[in-house]
C-alpha positions as a LaTeX table, in Angstrom:
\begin{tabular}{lrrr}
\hline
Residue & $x$ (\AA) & $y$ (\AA) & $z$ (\AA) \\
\hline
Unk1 & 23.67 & 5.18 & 1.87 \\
Unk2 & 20.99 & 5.62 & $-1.20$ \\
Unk3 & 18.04 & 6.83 & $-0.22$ \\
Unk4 & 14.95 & 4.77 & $-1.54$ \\
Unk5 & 11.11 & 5.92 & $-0.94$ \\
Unk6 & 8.34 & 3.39 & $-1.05$ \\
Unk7 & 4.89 & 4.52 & $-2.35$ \\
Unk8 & 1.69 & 2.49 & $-1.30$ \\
Unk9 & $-0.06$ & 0.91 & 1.55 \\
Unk10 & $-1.14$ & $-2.13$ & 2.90 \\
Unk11 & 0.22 & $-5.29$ & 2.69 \\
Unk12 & 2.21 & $-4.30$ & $-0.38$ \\
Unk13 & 4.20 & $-1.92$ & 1.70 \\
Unk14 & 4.50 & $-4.33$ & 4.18 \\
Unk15 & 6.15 & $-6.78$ & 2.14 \\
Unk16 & 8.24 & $-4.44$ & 0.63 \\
Unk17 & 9.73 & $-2.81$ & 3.65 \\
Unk18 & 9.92 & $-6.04$ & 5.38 \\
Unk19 & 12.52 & $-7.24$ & 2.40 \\
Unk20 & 14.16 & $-3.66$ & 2.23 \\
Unk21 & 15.13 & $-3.15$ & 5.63 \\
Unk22 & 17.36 & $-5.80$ & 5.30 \\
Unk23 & 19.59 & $-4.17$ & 3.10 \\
Unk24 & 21.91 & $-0.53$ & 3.35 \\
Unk25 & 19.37 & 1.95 & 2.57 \\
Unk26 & 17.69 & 4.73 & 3.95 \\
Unk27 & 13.95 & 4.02 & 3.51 \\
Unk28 & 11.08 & 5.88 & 3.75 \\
Unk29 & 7.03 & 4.61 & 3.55 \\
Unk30 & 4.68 & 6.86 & 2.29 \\
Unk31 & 1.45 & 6.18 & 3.25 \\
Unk32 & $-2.46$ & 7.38 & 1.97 \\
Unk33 & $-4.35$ & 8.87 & 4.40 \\
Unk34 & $-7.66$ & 7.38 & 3.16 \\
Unk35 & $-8.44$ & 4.56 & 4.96 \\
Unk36 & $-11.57$ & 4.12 & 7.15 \\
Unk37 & $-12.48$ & 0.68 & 6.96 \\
Unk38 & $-12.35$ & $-1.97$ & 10.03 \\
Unk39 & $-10.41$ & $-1.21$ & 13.08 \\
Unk40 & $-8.74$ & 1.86 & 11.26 \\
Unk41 & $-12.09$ & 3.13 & 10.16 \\
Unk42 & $-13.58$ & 2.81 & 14.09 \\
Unk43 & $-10.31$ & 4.86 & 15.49 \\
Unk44 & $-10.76$ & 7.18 & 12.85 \\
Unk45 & $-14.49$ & 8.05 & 13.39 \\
Unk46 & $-13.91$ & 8.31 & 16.93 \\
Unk47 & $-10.71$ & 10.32 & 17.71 \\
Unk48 & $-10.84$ & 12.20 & 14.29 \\
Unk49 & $-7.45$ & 11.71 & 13.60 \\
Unk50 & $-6.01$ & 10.40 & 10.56 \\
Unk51 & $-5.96$ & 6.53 & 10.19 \\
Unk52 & $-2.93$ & 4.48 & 11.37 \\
Unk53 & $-3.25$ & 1.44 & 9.99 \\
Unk54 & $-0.85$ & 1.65 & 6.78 \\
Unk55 & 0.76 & 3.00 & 9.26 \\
Unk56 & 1.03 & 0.21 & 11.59 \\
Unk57 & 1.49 & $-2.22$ & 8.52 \\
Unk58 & 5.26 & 0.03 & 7.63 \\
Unk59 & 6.16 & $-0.25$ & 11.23 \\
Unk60 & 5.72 & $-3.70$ & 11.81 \\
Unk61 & 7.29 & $-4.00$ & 8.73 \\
Unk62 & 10.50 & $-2.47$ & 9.76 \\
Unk63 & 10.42 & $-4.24$ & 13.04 \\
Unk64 & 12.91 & $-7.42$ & 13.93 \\
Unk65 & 11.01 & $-10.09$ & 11.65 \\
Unk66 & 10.76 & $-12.72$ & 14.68 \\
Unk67 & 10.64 & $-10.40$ & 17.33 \\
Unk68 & 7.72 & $-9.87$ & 19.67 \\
Unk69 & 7.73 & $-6.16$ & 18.74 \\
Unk70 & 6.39 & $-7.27$ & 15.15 \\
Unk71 & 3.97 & $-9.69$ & 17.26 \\
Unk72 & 2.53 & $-7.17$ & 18.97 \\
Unk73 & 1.50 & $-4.51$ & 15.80 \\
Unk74 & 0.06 & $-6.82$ & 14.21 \\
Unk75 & $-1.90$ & $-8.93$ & 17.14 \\
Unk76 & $-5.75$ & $-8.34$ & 16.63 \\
Unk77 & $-7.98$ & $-9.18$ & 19.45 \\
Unk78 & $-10.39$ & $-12.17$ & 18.86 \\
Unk79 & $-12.33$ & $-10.95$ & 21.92 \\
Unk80 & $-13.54$ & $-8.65$ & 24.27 \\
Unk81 & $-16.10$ & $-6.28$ & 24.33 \\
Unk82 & $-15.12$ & $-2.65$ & 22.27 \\
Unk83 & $-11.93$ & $-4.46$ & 21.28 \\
Unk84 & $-12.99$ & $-7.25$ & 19.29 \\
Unk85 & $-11.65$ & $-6.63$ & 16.12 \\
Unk86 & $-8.95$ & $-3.79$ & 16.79 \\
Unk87 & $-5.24$ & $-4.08$ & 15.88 \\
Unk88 & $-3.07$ & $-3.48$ & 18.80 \\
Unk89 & $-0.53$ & $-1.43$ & 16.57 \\
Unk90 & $-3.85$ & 0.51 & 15.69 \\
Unk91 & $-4.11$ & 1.69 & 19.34 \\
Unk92 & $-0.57$ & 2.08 & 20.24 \\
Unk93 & $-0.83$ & 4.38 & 17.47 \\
Unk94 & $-3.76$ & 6.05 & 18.54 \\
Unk95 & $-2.89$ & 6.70 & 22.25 \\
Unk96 & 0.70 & 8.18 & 21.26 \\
Unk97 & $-1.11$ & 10.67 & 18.77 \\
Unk98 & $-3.10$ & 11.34 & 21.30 \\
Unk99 & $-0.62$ & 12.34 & 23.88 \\
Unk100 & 1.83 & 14.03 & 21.44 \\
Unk101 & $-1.11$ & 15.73 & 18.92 \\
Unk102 & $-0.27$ & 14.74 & 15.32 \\
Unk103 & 0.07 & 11.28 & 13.43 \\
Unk104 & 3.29 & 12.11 & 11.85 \\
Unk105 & 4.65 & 13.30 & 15.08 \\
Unk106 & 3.49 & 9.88 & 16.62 \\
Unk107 & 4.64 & 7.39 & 13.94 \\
Unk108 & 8.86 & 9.75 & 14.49 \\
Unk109 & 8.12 & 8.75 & 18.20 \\
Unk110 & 6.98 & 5.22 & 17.94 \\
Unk111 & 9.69 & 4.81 & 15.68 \\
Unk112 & 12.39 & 6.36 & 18.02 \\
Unk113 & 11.32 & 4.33 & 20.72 \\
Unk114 & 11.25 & 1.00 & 19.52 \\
Unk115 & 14.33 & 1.93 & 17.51 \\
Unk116 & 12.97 & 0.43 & 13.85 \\
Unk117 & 14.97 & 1.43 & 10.60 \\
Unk118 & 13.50 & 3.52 & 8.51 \\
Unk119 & 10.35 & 6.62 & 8.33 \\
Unk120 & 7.26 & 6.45 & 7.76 \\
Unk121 & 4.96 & 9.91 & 6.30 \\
Unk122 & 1.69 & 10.16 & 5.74 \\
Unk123 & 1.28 & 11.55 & 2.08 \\
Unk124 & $-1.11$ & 14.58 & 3.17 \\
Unk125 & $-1.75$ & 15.63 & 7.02 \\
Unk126 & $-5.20$ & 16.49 & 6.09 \\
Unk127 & $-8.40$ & 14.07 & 6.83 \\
Unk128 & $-9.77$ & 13.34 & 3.98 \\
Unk129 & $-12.02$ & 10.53 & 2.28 \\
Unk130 & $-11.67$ & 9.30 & $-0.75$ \\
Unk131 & $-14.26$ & 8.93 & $-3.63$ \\
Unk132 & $-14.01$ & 7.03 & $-6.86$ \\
Unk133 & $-16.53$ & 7.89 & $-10.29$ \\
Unk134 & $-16.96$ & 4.56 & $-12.52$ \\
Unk135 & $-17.61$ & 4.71 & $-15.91$ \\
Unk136 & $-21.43$ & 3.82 & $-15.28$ \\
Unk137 & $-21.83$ & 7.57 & $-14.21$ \\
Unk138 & $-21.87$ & 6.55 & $-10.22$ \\
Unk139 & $-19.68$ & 7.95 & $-7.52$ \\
Unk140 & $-18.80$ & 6.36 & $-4.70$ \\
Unk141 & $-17.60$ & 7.84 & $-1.36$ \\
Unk142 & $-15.51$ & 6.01 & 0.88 \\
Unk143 & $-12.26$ & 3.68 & 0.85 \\
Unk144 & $-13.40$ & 0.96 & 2.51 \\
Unk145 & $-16.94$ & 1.37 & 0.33 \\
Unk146 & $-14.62$ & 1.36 & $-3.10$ \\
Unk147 & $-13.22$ & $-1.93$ & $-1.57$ \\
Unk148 & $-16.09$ & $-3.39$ & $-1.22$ \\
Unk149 & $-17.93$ & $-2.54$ & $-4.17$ \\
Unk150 & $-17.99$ & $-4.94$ & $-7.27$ \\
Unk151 & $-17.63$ & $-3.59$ & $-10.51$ \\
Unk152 & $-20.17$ & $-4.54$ & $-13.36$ \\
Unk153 & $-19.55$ & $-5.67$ & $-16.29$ \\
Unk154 & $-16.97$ & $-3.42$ & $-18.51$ \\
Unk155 & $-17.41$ & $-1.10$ & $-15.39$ \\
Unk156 & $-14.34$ & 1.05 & $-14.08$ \\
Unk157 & $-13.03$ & 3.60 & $-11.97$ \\
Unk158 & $-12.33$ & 6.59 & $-14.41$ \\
Unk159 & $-11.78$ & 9.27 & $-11.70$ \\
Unk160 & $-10.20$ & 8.96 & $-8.27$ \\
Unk161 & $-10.19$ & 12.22 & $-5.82$ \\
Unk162 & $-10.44$ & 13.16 & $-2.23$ \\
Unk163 & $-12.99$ & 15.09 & 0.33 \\
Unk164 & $-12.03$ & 17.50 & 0.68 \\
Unk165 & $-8.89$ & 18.58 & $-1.60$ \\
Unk166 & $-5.38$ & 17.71 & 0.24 \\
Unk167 & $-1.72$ & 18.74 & $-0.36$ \\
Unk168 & 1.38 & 16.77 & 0.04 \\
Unk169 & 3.14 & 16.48 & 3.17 \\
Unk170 & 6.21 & 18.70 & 2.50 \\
Unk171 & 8.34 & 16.07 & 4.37 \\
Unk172 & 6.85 & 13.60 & 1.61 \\
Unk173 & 8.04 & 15.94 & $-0.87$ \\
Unk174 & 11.77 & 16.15 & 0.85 \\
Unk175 & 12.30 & 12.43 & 0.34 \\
Unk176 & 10.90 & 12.25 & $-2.74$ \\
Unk177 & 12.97 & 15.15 & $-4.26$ \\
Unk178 & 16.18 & 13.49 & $-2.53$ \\
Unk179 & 15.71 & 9.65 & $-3.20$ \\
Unk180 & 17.68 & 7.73 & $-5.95$ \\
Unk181 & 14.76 & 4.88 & $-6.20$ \\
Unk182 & 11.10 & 5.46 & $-5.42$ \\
Unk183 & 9.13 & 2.12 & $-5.46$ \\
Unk184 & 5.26 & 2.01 & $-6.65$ \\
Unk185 & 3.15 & $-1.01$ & $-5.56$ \\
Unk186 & 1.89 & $-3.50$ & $-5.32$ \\
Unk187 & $-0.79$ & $-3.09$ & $-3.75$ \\
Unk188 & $-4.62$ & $-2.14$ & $-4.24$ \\
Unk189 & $-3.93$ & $-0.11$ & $-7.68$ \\
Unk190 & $-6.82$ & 2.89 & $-6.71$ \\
Unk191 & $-6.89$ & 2.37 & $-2.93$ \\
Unk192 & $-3.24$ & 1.82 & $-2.09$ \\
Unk193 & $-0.99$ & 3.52 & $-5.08$ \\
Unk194 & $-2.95$ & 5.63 & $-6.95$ \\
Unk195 & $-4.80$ & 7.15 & $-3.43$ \\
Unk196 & $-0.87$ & 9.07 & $-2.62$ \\
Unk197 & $-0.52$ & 10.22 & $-6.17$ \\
Unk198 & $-4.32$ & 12.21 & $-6.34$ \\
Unk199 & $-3.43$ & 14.38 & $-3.41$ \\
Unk200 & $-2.46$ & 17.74 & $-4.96$ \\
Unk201 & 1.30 & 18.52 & $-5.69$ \\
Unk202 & 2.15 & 14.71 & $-5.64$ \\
Unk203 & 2.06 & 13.77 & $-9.37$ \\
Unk204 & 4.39 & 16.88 & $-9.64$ \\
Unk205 & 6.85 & 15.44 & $-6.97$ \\
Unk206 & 7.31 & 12.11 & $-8.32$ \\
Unk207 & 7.14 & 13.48 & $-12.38$ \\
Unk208 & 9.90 & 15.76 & $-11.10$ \\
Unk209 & 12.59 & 13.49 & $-9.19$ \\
Unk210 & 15.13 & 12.36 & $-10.66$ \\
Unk211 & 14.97 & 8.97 & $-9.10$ \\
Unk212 & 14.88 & 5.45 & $-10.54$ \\
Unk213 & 11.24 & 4.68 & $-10.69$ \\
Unk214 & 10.35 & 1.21 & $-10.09$ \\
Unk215 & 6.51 & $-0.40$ & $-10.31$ \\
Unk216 & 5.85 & $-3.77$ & $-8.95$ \\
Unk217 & 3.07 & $-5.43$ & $-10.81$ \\
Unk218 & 0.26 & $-6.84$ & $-8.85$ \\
Unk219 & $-0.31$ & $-10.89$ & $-8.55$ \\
Unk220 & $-4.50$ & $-10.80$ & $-9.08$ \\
Unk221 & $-6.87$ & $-8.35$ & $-10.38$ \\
Unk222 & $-9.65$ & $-7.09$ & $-7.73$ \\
Unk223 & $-13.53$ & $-7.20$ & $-8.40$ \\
Unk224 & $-13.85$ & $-3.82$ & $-6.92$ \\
Unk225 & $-11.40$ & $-2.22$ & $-8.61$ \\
Unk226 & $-9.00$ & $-4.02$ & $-11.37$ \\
Unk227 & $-11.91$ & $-7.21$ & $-13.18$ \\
Unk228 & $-10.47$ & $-7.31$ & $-16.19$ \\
Unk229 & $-7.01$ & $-5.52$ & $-15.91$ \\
Unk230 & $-3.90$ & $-6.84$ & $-17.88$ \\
Unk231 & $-0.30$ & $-5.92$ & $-16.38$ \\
Unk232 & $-0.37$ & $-2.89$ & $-19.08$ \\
Unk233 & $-3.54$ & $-1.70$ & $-17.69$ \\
Unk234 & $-2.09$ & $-1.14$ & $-14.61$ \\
Unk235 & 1.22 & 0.55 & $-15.98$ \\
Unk236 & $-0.99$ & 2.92 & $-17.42$ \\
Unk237 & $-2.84$ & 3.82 & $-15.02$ \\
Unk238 & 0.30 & 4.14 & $-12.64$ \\
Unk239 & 2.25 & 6.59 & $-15.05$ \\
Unk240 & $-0.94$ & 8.39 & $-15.99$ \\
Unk241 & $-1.03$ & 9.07 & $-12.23$ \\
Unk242 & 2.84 & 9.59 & $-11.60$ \\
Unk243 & 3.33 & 12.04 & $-14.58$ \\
Unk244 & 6.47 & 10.04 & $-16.15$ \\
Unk245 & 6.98 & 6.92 & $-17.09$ \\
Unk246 & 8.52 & 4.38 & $-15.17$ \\
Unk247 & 11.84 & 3.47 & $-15.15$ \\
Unk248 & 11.70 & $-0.54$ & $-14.42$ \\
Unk249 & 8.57 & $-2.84$ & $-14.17$ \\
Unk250 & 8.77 & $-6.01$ & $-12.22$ \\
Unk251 & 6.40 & $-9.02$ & $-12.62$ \\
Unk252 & 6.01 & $-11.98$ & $-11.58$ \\
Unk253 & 6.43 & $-14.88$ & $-13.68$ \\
Unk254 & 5.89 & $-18.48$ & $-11.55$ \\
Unk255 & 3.07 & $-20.41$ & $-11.98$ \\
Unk256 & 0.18 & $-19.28$ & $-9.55$ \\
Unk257 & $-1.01$ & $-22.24$ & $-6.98$ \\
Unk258 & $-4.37$ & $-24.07$ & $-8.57$ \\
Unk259 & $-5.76$ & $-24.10$ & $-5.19$ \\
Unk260 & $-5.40$ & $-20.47$ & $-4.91$ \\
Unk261 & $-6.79$ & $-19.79$ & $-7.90$ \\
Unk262 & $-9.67$ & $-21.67$ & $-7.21$ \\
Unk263 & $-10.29$ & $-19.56$ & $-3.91$ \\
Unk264 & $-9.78$ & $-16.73$ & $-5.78$ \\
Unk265 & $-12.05$ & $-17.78$ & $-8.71$ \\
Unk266 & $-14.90$ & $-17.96$ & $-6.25$ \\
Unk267 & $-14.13$ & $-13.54$ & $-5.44$ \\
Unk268 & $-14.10$ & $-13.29$ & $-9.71$ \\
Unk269 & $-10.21$ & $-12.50$ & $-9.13$ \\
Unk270 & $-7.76$ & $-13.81$ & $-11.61$ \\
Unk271 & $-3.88$ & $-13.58$ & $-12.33$ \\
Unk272 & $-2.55$ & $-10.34$ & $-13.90$ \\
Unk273 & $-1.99$ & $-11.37$ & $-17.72$ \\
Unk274 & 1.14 & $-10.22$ & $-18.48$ \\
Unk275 & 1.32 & $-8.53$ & $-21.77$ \\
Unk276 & 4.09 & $-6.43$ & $-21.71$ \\
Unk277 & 5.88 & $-7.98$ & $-24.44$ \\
Unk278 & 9.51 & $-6.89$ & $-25.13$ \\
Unk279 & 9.52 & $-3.66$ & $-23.66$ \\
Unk280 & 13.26 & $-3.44$ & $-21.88$ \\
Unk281 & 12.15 & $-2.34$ & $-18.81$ \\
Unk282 & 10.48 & $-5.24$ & $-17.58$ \\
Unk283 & 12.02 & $-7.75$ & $-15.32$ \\
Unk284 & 10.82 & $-11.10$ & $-15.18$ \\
Unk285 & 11.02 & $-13.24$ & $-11.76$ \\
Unk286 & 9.83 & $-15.99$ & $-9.82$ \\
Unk287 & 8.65 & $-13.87$ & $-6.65$ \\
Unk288 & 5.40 & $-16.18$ & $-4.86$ \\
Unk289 & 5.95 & $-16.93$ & $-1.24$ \\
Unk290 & 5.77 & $-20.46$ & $-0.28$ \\
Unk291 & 2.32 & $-20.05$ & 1.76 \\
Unk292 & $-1.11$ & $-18.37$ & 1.72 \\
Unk293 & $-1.94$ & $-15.56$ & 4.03 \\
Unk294 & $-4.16$ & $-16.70$ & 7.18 \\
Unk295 & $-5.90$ & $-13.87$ & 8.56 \\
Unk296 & $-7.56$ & $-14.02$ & 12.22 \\
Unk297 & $-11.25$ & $-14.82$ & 12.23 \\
Unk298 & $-11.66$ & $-11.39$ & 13.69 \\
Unk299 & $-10.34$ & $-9.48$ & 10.74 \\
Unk300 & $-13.58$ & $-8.49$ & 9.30 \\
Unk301 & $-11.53$ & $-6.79$ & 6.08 \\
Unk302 & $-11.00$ & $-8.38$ & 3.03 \\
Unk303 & $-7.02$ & $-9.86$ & 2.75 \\
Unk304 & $-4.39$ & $-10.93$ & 0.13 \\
Unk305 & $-4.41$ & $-14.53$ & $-0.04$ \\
Unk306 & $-0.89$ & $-14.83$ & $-2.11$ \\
Unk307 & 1.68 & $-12.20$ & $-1.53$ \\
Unk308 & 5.40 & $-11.93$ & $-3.04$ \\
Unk309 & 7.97 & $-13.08$ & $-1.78$ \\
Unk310 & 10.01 & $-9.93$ & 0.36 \\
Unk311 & 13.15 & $-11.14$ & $-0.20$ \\
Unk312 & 12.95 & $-12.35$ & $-3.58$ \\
Unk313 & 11.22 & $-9.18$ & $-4.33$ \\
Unk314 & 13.43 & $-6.99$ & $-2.33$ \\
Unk315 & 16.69 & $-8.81$ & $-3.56$ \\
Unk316 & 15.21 & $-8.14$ & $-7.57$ \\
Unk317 & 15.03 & $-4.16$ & $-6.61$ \\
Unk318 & 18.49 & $-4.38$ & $-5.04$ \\
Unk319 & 20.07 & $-5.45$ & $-8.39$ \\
Unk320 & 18.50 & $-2.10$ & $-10.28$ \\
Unk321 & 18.98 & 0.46 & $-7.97$ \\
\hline
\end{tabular}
């Protein structure tokens, strides 16, 4: 059975996985260990542990897709007082770290227990925060403050790093150094992607393997992170931060939904220009799922309105590796 690694976060490693799983590999997530916004954020500050919920996103992910098991990670509570807000996976999470004393240790368990296919590793098991510097001289200290922020005009992030300095997960390095596809993106480019590959020894990992490396091209650009980004922006950014170039890039190519462009207009988002010309490693699909993303009234965080599609995605990966 290949061995395939997934690098990122969020809902891009959600999608991803949830495609994957469906398929004879032996997968593994790899997750930052950045996030402290919403009901992440609130665990985090208040059990000091690192955060769960790319966490919680891979597991649900790897769940049965119509099973209440998926249900239940990824129910948030419209109500109540002190749980308004929170993700159930998020406390699940929580409350097994806090009876067995690590996250890793938590995520093998929850894993084992609700029998999903698949790991999940956090990229460093050090608490850290992360901290962006923009080319207007500024610095800015936290993941969920990064997300929020909007860049200026010809503004960007030239420097991404953690608080305090981290190292690689030595189990992240095991399936790195033994996988035969490791799969960047999509995802937040700096918050998701780019926050594994800054912890120390990581760039070295993946510039080292031997594995097919695959990027995933985002749909839209991001006013906090990406205004202005073209598809080769992003590819250079990714390899910069990977040490090697990449292998295969994949990119949409269906026509976005006007009325989701419109929405997205309003956030000064746009489509990802591709402008990656002829190069032969770029694979051109149709990979937009049908319908937008609804998120519950109580999810304070900001959310992906249009996705990919996981099985057209996944089944495009399939055919390269």
């Amino acid at each position: 059975m290949k061995k395939a690694v997934v690098i990122g976060g969020g809902v891009g490693s959600f999608v991803l996985l949830t495609g994957l799983k469906e398929y004879p590999l032996d997968l593994t997530a790899i997750v930052p260990v950045t996030d402290d916004g919403g009901s992440t954020g609130r665990l985090r500050d208040e059990f000091g542990f690192l955060p769960v919920g790319d966490m919680r996103q891979c597991l649900a992910a790897l769940a049965p897709e119509n099973g209440m098991l998926r249900q239940l990670l990824l129910y948030r509570f419209e109500k109540g007082k002190g749980l308004k807000g929170h993700n159930l996976g998020n406390l699940i999470l929580t409350a097994i770290e806090d009876v067995v004393g690590s996250e890793p240790e938590a995520v093998a368990k929850t894993a084992k227990i609700f029998r999903l296919k698949g790991k999940i590793l956090p990229i460093s098991k050090k608490l850290v925060k992360l901290a962006a510097k923009y080319s207007s001289g500024i610095t800015i200290i936290s993941e969920h403050k990064i997300e929020v922020y909007k860049l200026k005009k010809g503004e960007k992030i030239i420097r991404l790093y953690t608080i305090p300095r981290a190292r690689i997960n030595s189990d992240a390095v095991q399936a790195i150094k033994e996988a035969k596809a490791i799969i960047l993106g999509p995802g937040d480019l700096y918050n998701s992607t780019i926050a594994n590959l800054i912890i120390g020894g990581a760039k070295k990992a993946v510039g080292e393997s031997s594995a097919k490396l695959i990027y995933v091209v985002n749909l839209m650009t991001l006013n906090s992170q990406t205004h202005d980004y073209t598809a080769r922006d992003h590819l250079k950014e990714i390899e910069k931060h990977a040490g090697r170039k990449m292998d295969y890039i994949i990119i949409n190519s269906q026509l976005l939904p006007q009325r989701i462009l419109r929405a997205y207009r309003k956030l000064e988002e746009y489509p990802v220009i591709d402008d990656l010309g002829e190069d032969k490693r770029v694979i051109r699909r149709p990979l937009l799922v049908k319908s937008a993303y609804q998120k519950p009234k109580s999810d304070v965080l900001k959310r992906s309105l249009l996705r990919h599609d996981s099985k057209k995605l996944a089944k495009t990966i399939i055919g390269i590796i």
